[in-house]
N, C-alpha and C positions, 0 to 999 in steps of 0.2 A: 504494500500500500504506500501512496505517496502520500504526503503531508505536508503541509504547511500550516507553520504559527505564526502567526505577527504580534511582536510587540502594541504597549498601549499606544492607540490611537488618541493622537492630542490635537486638541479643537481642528480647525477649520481646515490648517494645513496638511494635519494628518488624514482628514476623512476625503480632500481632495488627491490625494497620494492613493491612496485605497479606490476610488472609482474608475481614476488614471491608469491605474498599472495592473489589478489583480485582475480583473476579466483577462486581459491577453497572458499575464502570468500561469491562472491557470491552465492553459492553452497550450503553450511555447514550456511547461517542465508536467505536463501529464500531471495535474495535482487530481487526488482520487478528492482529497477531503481537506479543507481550509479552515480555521482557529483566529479569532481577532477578539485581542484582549482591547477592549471601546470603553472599558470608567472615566476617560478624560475625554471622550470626545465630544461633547457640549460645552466648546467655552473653558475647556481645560478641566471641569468638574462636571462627571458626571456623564449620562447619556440621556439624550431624549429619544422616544420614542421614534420621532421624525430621522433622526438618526440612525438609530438605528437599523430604521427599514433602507435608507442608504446603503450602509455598509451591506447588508444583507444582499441586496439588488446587486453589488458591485461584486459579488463571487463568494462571500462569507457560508459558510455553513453553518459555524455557530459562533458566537457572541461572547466572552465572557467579560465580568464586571469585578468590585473590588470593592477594597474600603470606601467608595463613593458610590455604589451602587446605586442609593437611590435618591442622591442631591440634586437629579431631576425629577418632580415629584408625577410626572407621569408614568415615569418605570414604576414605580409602585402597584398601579392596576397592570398595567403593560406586560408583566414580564408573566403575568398568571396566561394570557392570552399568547404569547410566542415562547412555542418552545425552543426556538434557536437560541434564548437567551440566558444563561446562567449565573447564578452569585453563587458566592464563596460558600459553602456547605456551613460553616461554622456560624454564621453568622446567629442571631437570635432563631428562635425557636419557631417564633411568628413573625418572622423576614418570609414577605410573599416570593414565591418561584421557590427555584431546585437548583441545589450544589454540585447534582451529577445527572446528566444525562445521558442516551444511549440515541445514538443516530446510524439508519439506516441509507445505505450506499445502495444505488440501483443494481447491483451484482448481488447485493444481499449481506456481504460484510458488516459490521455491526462495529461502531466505534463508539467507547465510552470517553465522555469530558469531562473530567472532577476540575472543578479551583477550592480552592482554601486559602486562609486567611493565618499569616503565622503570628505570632504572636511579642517576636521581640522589637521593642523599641516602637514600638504601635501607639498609635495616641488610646486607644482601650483596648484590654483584655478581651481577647475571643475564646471559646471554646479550643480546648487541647485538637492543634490540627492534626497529631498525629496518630490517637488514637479515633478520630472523624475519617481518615483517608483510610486507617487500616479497616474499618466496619466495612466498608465500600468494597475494598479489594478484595478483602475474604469473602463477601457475598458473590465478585463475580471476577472470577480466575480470566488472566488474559489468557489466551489463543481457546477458550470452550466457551464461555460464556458471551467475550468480549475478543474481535479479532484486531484490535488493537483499542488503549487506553491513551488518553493524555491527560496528565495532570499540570496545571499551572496553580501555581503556589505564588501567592500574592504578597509578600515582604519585603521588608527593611533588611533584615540581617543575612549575608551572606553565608554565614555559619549555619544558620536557621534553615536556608533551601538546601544547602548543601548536604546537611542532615536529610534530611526530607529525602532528595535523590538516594541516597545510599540505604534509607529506610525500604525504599521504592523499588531497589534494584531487583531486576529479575519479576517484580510484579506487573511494571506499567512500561506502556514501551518509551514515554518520553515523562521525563520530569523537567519543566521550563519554567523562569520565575520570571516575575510581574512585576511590578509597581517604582522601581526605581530609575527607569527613564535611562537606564547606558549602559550598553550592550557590553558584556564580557567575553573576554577569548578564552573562556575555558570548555566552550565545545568540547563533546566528548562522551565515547561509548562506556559506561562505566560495566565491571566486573561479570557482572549475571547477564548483560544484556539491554539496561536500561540506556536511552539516549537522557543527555544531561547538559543544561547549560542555567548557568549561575544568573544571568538576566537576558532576556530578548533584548533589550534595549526598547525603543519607541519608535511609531508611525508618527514624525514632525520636524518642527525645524528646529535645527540642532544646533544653530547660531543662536543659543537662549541659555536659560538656568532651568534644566531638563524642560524642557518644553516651553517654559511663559520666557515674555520680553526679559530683556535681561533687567534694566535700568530699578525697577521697583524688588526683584528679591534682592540685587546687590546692595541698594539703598539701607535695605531693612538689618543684611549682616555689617553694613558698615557702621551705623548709627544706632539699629534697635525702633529706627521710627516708623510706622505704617503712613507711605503719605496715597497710594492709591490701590485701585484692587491690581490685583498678579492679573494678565489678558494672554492669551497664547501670542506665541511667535508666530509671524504669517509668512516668514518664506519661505522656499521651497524644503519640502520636507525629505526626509530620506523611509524608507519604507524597511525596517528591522527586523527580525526575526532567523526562524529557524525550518528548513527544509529536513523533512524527516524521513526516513524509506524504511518499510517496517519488514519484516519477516513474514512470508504468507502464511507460515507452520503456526509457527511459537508468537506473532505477533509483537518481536520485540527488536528494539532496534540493529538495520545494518549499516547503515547508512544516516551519518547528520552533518549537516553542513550549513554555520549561519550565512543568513541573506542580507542586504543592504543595497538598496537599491534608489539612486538618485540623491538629490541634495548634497547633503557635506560630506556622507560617509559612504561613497560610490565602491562599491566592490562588485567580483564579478558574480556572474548567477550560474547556477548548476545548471 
């Protein structure tokens, strides 16, 4: 199976990057099944549903969201009504939608998408994500239940996903993590079989302070003073992520390779 994840989609530049390139993308590398982590993409907070159906139309198969999942208050009903769209498993008990889903490929392949929410250096405490992913996994074994799994792990701490991955190994065929806006070179097949990378990086412009205009978060580390809101960066964006190729047997990774495409950080494509 072929795969693609994309980093968080950040406001305007990043959702214009994603209409731009992923329809002919998945074309030009045979994608079976496509992943876009979208919590920034309203404005840099959050997703709206208009949004949403965007990215969805531009090649997306499923959606996921994050600590802002629902700072646009139409994903709230919204996300009961699309099942492309997913939050973090951890979240509250009565957070509307679903942590894990299971999507059906027109050969009949069966792809599971967990996110989770980790828990160090978080502005709040969530539920223990690594006993939430393990309930998951043991309910449904990759390559019998599930011909491949991807897990995105939504965190701050490096150490935190990193865990996660090595927890994961040999269960899921990709562990990719979320939320911090720049992409790592530690690609990579870990031990049992698991594909692993410490952050997708972001779908935006990278001439910023991870996504927003520079001028207002520099303002705020120099002085400590708030003088307006953070607005995303509007120029060309770069489109981040990870190309995954899975194992048709065992459904776990042979192949990953990150992607970057356009903008500041041009590399080439599989």
């Amino acid at each position: 199976m072929r795969i693609l994840f994309l980093g968080d989609v950040m406001g305007r530049a990043g959702r214009d990057a994603i209409k731009k390139n992923l329809t002919n993308l998945r074309k030009s590398i045979s994608l079976d099944f496509v992943v876009v982590n979208a919590e920034n993409a309203t404005s840099g907070f959050g997703l709206s549903m208009a949004h949403a159906k965007e990215i969805l139309d531009a090649g997306a198969d499923c959606i996921t969201l994050g600590d802002h999942a629902f700072d646009q208050k139409d994903m709230v009903s919204g996300i009961a009504s699309e099942q492309r769209i997913i939050r973090p498993i951890n979240l509250a008990k009565t957070a509307p939608g679903k942590g894990a889903q299971y999507f059906d490929l027109p050969d009949g392949r069966k792809v599971l998408v967990i996110q989770v929410l980790g828990q160090v250096f978080m502005k709040r405490v969530f539920e223990d994500p690594f006993n939430n992913v393990d309930k998951i996994l043991k309910a449904n074994p990759i390559g019998t239940r599930a011909d491949a799994i991807i897990l995105d792990i939504h965190a701050e701490a490096t150490s935190e996903k990193m865990a996660m991955g090595h927890w994961c190994d040999g269960r899921v065929s990709l562990v990719v993590g979320t939320h911090t806006h720049v992409p790592t070179s530690d690609t990579m097949l870990l031990p049992k079989g698991t594909g692993y990378q410490t952050d997708a990086g972001m779908c935006g412009d990278y001439n910023s302070v991870i996504g927003m205009e520079p001028s207002e978060p520099v303002q705020r580390f120099v002085n400590g003073m708030v003088k307006n809101r953070f607005s995303p960066a509007s120029g060309e964006a770069t489109l981040s992520g990870v190309f995954l190729e899975t194992d048709d047997i065992s459904g776990l990774a042979k192949n990953l390779i990150p992607i970057r495409i356009g903008g500041k950080l041009k590399q080439s494509v599989v």
